[in-house]
C-alpha positions as CSV (number, residue, x, y, z in Angstrom):
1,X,0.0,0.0,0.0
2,X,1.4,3.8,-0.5
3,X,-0.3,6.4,-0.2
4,X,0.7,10.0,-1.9
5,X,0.7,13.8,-1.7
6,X,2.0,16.8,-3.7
7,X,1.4,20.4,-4.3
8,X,1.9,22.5,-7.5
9,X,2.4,26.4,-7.2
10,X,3.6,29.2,-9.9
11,X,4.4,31.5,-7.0
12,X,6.4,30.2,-4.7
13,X,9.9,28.0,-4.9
14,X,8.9,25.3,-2.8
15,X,12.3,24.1,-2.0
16,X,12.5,25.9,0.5
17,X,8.8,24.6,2.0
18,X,9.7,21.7,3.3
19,X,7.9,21.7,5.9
20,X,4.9,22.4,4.8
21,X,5.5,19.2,2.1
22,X,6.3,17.1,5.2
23,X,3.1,18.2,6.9
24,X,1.0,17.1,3.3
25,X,2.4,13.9,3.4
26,X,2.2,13.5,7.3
27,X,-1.6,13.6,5.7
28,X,-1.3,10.3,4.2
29,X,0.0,8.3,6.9
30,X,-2.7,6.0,7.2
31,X,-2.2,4.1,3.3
32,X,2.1,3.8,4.7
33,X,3.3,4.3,8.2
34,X,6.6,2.6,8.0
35,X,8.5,4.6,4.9
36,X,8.5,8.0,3.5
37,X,10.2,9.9,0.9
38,X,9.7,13.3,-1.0
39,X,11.2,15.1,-4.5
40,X,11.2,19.1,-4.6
41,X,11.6,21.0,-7.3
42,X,11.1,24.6,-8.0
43,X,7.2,25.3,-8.4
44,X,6.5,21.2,-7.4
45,X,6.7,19.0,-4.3
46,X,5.4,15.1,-4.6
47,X,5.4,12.9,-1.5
48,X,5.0,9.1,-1.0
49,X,4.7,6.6,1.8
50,X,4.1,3.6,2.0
51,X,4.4,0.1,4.2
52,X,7.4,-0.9,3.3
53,X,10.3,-0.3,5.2
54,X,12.9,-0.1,2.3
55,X,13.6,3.6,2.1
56,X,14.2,2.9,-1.9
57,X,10.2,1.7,-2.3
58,X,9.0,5.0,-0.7
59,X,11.4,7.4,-3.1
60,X,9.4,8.8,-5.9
61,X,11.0,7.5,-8.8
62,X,12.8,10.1,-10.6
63,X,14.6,10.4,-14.4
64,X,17.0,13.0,-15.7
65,X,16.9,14.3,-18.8
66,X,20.1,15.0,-21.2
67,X,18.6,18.8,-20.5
68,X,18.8,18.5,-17.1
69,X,15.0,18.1,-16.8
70,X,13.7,15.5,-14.6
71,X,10.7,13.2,-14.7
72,X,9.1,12.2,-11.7
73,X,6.4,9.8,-10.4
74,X,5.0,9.1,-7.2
75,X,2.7,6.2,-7.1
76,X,-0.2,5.2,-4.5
77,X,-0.3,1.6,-5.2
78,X,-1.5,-0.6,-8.0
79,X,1.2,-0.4,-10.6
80,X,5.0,0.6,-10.2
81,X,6.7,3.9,-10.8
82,X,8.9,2.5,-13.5
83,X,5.6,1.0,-15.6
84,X,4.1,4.8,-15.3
85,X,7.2,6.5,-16.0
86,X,7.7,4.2,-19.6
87,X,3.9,4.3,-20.1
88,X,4.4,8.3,-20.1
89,X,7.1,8.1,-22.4
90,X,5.1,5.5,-24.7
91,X,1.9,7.0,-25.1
92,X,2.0,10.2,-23.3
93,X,-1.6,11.3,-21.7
94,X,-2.9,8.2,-23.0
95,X,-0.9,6.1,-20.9
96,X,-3.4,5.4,-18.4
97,X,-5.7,3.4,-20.7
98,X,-2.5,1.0,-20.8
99,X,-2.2,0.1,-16.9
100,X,-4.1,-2.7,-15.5
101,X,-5.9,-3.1,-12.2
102,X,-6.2,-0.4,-9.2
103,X,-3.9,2.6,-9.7
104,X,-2.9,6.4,-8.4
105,X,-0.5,7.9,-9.6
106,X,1.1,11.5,-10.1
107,X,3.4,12.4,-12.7
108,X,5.3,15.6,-12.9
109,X,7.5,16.5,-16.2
110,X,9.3,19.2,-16.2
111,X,10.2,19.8,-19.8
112,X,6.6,19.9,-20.5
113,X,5.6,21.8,-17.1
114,X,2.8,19.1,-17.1
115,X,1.4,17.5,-13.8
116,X,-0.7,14.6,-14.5
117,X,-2.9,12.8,-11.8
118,X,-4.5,9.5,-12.3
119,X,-7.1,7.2,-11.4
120,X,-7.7,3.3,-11.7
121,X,-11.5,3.1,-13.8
122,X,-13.8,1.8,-11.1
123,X,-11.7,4.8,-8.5
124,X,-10.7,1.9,-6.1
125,X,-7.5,3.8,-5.1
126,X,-8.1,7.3,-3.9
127,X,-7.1,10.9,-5.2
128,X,-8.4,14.3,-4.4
129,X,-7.0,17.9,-5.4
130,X,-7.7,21.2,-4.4
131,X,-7.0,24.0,-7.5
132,X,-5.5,27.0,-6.0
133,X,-4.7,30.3,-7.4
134,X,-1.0,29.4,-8.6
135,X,-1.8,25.3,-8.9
136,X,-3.2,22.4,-7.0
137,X,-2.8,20.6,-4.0
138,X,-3.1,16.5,-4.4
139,X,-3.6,13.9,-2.1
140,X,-4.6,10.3,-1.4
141,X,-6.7,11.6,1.4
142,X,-8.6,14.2,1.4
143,X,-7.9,15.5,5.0
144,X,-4.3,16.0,3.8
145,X,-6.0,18.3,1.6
146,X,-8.0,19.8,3.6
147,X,-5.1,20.5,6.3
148,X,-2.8,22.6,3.5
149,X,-2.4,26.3,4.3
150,X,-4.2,27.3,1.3
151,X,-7.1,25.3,1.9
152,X,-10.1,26.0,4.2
153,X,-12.2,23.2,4.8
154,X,-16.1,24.4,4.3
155,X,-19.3,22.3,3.6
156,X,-22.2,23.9,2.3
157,X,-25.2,22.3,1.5
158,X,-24.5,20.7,-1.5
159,X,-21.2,19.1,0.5
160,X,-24.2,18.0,3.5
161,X,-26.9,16.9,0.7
162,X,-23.5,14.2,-0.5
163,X,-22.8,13.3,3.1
164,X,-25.8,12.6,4.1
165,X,-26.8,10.7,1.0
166,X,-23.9,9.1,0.2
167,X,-24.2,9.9,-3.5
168,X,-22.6,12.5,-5.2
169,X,-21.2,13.5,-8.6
170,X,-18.1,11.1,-9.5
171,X,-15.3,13.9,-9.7
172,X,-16.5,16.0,-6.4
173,X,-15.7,16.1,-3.3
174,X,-17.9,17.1,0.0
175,X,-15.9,19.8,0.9
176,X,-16.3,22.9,-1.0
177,X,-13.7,23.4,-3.9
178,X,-12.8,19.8,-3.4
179,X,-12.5,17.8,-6.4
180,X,-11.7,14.1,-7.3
181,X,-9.7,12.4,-10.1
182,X,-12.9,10.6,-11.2
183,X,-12.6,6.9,-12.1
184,X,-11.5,6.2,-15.7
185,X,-9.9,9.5,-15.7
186,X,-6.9,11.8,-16.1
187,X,-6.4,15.4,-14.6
188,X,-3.3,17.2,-16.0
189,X,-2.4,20.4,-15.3
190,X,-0.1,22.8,-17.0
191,X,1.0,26.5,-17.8
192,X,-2.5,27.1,-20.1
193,X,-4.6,25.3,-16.9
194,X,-6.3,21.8,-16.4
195,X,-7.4,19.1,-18.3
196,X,-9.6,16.2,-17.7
197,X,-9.4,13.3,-20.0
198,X,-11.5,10.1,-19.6
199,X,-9.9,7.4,-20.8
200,X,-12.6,4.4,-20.3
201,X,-16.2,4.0,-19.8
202,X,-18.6,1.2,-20.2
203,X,-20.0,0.7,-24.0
204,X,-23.0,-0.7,-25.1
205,X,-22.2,-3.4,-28.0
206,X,-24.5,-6.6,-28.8
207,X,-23.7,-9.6,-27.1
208,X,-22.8,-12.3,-29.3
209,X,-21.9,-15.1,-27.3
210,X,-24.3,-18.2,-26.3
211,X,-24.7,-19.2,-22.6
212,X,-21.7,-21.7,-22.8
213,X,-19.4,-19.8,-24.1
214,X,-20.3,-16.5,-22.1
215,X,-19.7,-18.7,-19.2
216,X,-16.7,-20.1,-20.7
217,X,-15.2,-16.0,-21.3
218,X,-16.7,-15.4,-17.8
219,X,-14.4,-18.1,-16.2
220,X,-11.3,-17.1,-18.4
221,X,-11.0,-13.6,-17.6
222,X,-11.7,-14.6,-13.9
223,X,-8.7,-16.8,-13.8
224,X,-6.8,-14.4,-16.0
225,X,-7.3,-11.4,-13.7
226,X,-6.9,-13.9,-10.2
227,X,-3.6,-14.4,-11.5
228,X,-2.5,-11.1,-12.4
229,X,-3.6,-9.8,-8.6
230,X,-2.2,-13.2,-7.2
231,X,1.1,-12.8,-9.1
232,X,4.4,-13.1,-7.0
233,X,2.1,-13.8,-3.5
234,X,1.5,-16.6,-1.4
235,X,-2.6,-17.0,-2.3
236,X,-5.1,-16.0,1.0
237,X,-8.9,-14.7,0.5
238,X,-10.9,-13.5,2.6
239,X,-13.7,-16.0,2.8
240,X,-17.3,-15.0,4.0
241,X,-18.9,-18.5,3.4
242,X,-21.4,-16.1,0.2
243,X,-21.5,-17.3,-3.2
244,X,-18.7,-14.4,-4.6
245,X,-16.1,-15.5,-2.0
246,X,-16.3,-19.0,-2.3
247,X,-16.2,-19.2,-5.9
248,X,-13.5,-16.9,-5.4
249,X,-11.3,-19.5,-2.9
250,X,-12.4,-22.2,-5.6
251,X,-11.0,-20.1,-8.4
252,X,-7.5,-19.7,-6.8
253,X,-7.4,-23.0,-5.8
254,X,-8.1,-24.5,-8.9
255,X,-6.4,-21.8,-11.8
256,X,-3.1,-21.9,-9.7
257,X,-3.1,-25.6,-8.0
258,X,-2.4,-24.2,-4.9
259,X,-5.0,-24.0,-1.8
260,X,-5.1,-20.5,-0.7
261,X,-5.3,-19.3,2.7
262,X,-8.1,-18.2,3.9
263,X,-9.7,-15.9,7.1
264,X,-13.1,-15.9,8.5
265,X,-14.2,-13.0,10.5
266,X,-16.3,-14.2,13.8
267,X,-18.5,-12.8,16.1
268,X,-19.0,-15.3,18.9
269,X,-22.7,-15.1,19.6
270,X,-23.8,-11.9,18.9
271,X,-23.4,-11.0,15.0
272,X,-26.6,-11.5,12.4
273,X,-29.2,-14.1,12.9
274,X,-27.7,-15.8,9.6
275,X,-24.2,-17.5,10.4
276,X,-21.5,-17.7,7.6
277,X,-19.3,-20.1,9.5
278,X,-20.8,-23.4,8.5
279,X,-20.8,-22.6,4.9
280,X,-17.1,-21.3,4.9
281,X,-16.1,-24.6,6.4
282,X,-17.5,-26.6,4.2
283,X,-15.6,-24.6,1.2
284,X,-12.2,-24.9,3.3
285,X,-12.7,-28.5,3.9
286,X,-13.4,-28.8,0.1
287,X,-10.2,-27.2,-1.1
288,X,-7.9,-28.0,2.0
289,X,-7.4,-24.8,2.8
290,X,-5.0,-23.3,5.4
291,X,-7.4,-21.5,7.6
292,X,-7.7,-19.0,10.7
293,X,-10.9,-17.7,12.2
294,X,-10.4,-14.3,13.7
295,X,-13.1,-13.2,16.5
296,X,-14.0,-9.5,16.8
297,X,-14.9,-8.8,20.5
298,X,-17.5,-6.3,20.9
299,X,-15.3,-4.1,23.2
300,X,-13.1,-3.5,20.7
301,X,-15.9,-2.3,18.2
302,X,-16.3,0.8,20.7
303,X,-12.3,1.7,21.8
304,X,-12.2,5.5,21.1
305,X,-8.7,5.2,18.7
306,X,-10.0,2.5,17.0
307,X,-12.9,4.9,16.1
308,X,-10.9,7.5,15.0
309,X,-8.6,5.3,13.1
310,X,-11.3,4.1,11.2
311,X,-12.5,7.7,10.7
312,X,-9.2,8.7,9.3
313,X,-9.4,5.7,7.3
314,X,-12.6,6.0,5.4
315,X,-11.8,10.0,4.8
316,X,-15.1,10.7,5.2
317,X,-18.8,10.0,7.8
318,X,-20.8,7.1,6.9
319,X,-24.0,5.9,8.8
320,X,-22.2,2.3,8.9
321,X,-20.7,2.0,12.1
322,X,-19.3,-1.4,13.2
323,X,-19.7,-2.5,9.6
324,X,-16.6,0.2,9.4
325,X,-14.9,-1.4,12.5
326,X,-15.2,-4.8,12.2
327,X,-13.1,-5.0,8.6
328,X,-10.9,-2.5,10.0
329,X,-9.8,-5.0,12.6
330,X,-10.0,-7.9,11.1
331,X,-7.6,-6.7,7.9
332,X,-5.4,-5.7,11.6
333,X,-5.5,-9.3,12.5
334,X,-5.3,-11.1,8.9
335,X,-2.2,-8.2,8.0
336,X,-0.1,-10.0,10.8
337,X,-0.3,-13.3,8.7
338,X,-0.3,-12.1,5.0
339,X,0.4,-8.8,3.3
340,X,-1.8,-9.3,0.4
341,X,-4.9,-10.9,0.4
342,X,-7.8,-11.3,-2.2
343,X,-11.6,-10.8,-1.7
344,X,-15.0,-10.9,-3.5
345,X,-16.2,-7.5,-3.4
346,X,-17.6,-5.9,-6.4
347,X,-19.2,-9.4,-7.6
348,X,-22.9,-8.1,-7.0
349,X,-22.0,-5.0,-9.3
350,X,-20.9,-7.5,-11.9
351,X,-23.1,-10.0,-11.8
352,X,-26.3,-8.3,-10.9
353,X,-26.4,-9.2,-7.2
354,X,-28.0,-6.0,-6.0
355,X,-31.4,-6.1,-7.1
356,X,-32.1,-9.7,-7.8
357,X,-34.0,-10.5,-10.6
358,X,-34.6,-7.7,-12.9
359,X,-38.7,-7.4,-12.9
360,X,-40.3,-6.5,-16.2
361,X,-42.4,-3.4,-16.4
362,X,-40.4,-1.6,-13.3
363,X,-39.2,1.8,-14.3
364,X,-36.7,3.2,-11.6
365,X,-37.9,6.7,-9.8
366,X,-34.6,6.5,-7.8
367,X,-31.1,5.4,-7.1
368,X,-32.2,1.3,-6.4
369,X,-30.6,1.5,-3.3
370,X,-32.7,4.6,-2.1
371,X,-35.6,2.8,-3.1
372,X,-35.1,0.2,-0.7
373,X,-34.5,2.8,1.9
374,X,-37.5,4.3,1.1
375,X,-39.8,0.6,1.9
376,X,-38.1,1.1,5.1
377,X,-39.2,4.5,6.2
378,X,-35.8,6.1,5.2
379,X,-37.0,8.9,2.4
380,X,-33.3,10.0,2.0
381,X,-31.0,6.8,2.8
382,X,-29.8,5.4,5.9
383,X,-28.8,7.4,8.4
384,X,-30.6,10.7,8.0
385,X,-33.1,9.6,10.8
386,X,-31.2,12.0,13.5
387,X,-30.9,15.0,11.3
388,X,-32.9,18.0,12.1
389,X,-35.4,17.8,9.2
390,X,-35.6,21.5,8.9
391,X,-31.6,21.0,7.8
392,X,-33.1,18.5,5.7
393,X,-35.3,21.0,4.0
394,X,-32.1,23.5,3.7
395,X,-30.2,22.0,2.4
396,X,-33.3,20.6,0.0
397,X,-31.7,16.6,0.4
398,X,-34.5,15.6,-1.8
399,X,-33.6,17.6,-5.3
400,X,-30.2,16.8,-4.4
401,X,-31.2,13.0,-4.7
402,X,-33.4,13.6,-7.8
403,X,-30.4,15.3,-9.5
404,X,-27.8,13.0,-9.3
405,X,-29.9,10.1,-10.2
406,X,-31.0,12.0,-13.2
407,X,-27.5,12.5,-13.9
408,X,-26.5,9.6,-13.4
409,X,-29.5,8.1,-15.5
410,X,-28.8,10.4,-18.5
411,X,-25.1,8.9,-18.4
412,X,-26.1,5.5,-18.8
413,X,-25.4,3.7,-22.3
414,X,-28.0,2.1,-24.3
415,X,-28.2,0.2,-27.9
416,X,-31.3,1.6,-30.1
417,X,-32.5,-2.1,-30.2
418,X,-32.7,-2.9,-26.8
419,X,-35.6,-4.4,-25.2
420,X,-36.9,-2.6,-22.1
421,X,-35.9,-5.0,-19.2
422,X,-32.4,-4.8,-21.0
423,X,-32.8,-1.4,-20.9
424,X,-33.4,-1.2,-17.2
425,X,-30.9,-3.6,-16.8
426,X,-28.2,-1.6,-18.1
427,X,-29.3,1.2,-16.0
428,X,-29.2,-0.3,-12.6
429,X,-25.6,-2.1,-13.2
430,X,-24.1,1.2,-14.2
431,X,-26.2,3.0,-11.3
432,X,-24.4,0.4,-9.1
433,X,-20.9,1.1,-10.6
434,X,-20.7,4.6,-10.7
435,X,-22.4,5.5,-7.5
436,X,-22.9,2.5,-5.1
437,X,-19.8,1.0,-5.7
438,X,-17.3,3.1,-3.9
439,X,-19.5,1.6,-0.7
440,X,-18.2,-1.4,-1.1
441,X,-14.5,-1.7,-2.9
442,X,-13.0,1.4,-2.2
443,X,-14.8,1.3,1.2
444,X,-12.8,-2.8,1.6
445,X,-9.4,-1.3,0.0
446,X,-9.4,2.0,2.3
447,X,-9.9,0.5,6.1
448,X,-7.3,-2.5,4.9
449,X,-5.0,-0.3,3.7
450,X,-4.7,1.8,7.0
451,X,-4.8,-1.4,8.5
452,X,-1.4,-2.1,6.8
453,X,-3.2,-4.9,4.4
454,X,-3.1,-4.8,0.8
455,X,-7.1,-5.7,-0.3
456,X,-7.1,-6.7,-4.3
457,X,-10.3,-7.2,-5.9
458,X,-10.2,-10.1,-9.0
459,X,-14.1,-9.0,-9.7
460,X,-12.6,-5.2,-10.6
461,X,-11.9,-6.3,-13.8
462,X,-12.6,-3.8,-16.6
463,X,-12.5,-6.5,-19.7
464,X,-15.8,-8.5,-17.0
465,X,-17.2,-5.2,-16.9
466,X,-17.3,-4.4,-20.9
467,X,-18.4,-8.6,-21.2
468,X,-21.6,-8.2,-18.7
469,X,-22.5,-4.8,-18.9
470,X,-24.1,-6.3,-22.6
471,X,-25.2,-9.8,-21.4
472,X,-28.9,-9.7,-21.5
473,X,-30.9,-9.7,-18.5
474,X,-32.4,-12.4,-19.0
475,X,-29.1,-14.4,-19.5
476,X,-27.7,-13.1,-16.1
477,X,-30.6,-14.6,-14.1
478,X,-31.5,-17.6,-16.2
479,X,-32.1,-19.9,-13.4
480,X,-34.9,-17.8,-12.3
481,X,-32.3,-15.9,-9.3
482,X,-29.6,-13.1,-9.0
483,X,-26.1,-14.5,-10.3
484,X,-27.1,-17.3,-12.3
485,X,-24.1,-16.4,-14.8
486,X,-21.6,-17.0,-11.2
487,X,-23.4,-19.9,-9.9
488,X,-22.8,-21.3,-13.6
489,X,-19.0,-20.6,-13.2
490,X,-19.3,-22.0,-9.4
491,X,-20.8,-25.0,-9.9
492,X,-17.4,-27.4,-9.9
493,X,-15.8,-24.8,-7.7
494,X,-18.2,-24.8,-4.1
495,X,-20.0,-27.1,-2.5
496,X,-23.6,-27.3,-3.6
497,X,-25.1,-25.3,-0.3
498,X,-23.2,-22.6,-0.8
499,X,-24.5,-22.3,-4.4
500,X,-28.3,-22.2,-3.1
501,X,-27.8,-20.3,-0.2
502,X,-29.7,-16.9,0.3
503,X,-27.6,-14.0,0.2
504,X,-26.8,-12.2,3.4
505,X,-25.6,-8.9,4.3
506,X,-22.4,-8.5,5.6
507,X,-22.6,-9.4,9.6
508,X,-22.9,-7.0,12.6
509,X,-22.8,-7.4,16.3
510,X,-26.4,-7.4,18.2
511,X,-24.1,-7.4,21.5
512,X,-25.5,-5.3,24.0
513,X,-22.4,-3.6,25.2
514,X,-22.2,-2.4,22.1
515,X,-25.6,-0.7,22.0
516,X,-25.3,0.5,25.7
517,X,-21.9,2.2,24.0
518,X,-23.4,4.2,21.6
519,X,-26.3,5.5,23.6
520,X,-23.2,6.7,25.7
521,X,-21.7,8.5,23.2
522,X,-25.3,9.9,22.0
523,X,-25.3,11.4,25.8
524,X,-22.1,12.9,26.0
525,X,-22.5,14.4,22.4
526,X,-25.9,16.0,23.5
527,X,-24.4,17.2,26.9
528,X,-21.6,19.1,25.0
529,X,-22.7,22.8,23.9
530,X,-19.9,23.3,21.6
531,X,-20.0,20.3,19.4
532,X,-19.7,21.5,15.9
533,X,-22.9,18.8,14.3
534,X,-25.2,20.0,17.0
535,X,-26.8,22.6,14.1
536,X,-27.5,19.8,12.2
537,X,-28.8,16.9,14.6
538,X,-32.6,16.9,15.8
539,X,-31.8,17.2,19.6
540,X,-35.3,16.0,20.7
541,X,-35.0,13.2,18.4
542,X,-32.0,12.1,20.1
543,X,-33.1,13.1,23.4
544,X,-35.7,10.4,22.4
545,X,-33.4,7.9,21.6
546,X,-31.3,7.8,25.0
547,X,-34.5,7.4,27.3
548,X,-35.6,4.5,24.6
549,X,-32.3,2.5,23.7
550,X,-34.5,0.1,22.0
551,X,-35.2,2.5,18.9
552,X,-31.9,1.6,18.1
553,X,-33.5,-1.8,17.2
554,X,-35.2,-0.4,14.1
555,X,-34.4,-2.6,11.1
556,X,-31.8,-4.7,12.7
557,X,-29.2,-2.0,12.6
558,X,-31.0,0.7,10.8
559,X,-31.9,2.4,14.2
560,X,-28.0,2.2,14.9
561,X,-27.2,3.9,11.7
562,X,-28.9,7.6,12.3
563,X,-26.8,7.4,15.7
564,X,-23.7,6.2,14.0
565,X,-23.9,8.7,11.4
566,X,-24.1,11.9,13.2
567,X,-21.6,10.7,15.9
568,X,-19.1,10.5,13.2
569,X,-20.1,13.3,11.5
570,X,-19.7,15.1,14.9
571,X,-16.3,13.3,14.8
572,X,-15.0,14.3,11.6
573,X,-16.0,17.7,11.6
574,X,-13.9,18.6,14.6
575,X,-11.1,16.0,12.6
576,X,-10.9,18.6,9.8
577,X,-11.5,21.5,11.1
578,X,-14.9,22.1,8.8
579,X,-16.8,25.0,8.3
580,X,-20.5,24.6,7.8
581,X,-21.6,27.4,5.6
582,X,-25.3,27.0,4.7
């Protein structure tokens, strides 16, 4: 993992900054704690750091010119400095479209006076920027940002509307001025000013293939893209005991010979109703598996610096709570045994795992996801239940909703001949991949990486993507269920319960020390005058949920999720220093 930081300014020589560099890349100390390194030149500083304790893997890599002129690169994981840096000299800004897999990367040349940032095409590895008057300021994290001199960190309504939703614009950030490098993109920047390139979206093309051999492609480029993330490691997954992960452990297993090793996260007797134990035994048992079962206590779901390591991990406040903690400590635990490790994640986005069946006749008045919220009360997502609805109003959360998903619709890539449940189909995978998926992959690869483990996701594969996006609905849920086209691939690879098992969301704790913490922290948030989310929160409403703890009950964990969300929204306010300008 590496994480990386840099700052571009006309008007000032910034060799003589230095400490203002170290402080930017002090910023991204949670993607590499153990090694650091920096390159200054005149008008540019770029920082790295990463895990590794060889002072040489933390140096940006750097060429010199016969003029003198050098040619640097920092890179924050996913490809090295040297494939960038001959990539550049290759194909220029079109070297991007060349690299494979997750990516950041920031490349300065100095004969050109060109900066140019980029971003892996489903934006699993992070990288924000701030424009200023003489440049930019660039980061892997956007607090780094956010903590430069020329920044001031503000959120206005459109930045609260994003929060609190958890959808914005791919390319924006929550704080105001912020920007991203969107997925599938380059940002360079020179002398005449900035420009974004896009160098890969999804196409609609006819499919041409029959089942067999679409299942046939499917399983190729699987085992093609396993081995590419497995190359040079020891195989481990992490294995739930759900359909995407155990095909995935069966996959290894069978493409490279070798039994992987595998972690199961447990939760003693107090996570979901649904256990994933027995089912992940029966997969290790099948492939002889080298396996450890790590426990999360429930005590440790509440310590106050594992909260706000997972805080400075995510970069931003979600309404997820120990969904946040729990991965963050277990990638802790499974990091002491292996430094890489594959996992499942981004499967449903592929293989249509979301939604289920797609149902003829619906026509989609929201983002799917907020549609579900909606059958549950929840008009605006989860975890809005705590917010002062006269915020709500203000910062008018609803036509926020209705104009990203109208954006986001009008985006969406059609052929003139398709047939309306293809149609919708097409629109709820790209919905998924452009704005739900950065909840679950670069939500995995973020908490592992600031727990000093390196996440890689085989599904993230853009060549599956282009193949599925233009399977017919019909042919991705031919046995009447969601992921027909991956129980087909499965079927040799897990045993036959975990193929007709129900799909389960990811497990929580129902301990009630855990509860009992929260309604702790709800107490002491609403006894302190001067903390800065108290504007926002309904007070009564929380008032409320202290003298009844079991309103926290709602939904399983839904309840839980309007607490968790304005306790770390409290928390990352005061982290960053925000200004709320409304």
């Amino acid at each position: 993992m590496a994480g990386i930081a840099g700052w571009l300014d006309q008007e000032r020589d910034l060799r003589g900054r230095q400490l203002t560099v170290a402080e930017l890349g002090a910023g991204v100390a949670a993607r590499g704690r153990k090694g650091a390194g920096s390159w200054l030149g005149e008008h540019i500083a770029l920082v790295q750091r990463t895990h590794d304790p060889d002072p040489s893997q933390s140096q940006p890599a750097t060429t010199v010119g016969p003029d003198g002129s050098a040619l640097v690169v920092a890179v924050g994981d996913g490809t090295s400095a040297a494939t960038v840096l001959r990539a550049w000299e290759r194909w220029g800004e079109s070297l991007a479209e060349h690299l494979d897999g997750a990516f950041a990367f920031a490349l300065w040349d100095e004969r050109k006076k060109a900066l140019v940032l980029g971003r892996d095409r489903f934006g699993i590895k992070p990288l924000s920027y701030f424009p200023t008057p003489g440049g930019v300021v660039f980061a892997s994290e956007t607090a780094a940002v956010a903590a430069h001199p020329l920044v001031t960190p503000e959120i206005d309504a459109t930045g609260i509307g994003a929060v609190l939703s958890q959808i914005r614009s791919p390319g924006t950030g929550v704080l105001r001025g912020m920007l991203e490098v969107p997925p599938g993109h380059t940002v360079t920047f020179t002398p005449r000013g900035r420009t974004v390139r896009r160098y890969w979206a999804l196409r609609a093309r006819p499919h041409e293939l029959d089942r067999a051999a679409t299942i046939a492609r499917v399983r190729e480029l699987l085992e093609d893209s396993i081995g590419r993330e497995a190359d040079g490691t020891d195989p481990a997954v992490l294995l739930s005991g759900g359909l995407d992960s155990s095909v995935l452990t069966g996959l290894v297993a069978a493409s490279t010979g070798r039994a992987p090793r595998t972690f199961t996260v447990l939760f003693g007797d107090t996570a979901a109703a649904v256990p994933d134990r027995p089912y992940a035994e029966e997969v290790v048992r099948m492939w002889h598996c080298d396996h450890r079962e790590i426990t999360v206590r429930p005590g440790e779901l509440l310590d106050p610096v594992t909260l706000a390591e997972v805080l400075a991990a995510k970069d931003q406040p979600t309404p997820f709570g120990d969904k946040n903690t729990t991965p963050y400590l277990f990638s802790g635990y499974v990091a002491r045994h292996v430094p890489v490790v594959l996992s499942g994640e981004a499967a449903d986005a592929l293989f249509g795992g979301h939604d289920g069946a797609v149902e003829e006749g619906r026509v989609l008045t929201s983002f799917p996801w907020i549609e579900r919220s909606r059958r549950f009360g929840m008009p605006y997502g989860i975890g809005t239940g705590l917010i002062d609805p006269a915020l709500l109003r203000a910062v008018d959360i609803e036509g926020h909703l209705e104009r990203t998903f109208r954006e986001a619709l009008d985006e969406v890539p059609h052929l003139p001949g398709d047939k309306p449940v293809d149609r919708l189909a097409r629109q709820i995978d790209h919905l998924h991949m452009t704005r739900l998926l950065e909840q679950a992959v670069p939500h995995s690869e973020r908490l592992g990486a600031a727990a000093g483990l390196d996440i890689r996701f085989p599904f993230a594969d853009h060549r599956l993507y282009d193949l599925l996006y233009n399977v017919p609905a019909a042919e991705k849920s031919f046995e009447g269920r969601e992921k027909s086209l991956l129980r087909a691939v499965g079927r040799d690879l897990v045993p036959a319960s975990v193929l007709t098992r129900a799909k389960v969301p990811y497990p929580i704790t129902y301990d009630p020390e855990y509860k009992a913490g929260l309604v702790r922290r709800l107490r002491d948030l609403l006894a302190d005058g001067s903390a800065p989310v108290r504007p926002l929160v309904d007070l009564a409403g929380v008032r409320r949920v202290i003298d009844d703890p079991a309103s926290l009950d709602r939904g399983g964990w839904l309840g839980r999720a309007d607490a968790e969300m304005i306790l770390q929204l409290d928390a990352w306010l005061r982290r960053l220093r925000v200004h709320v300008r409304l």
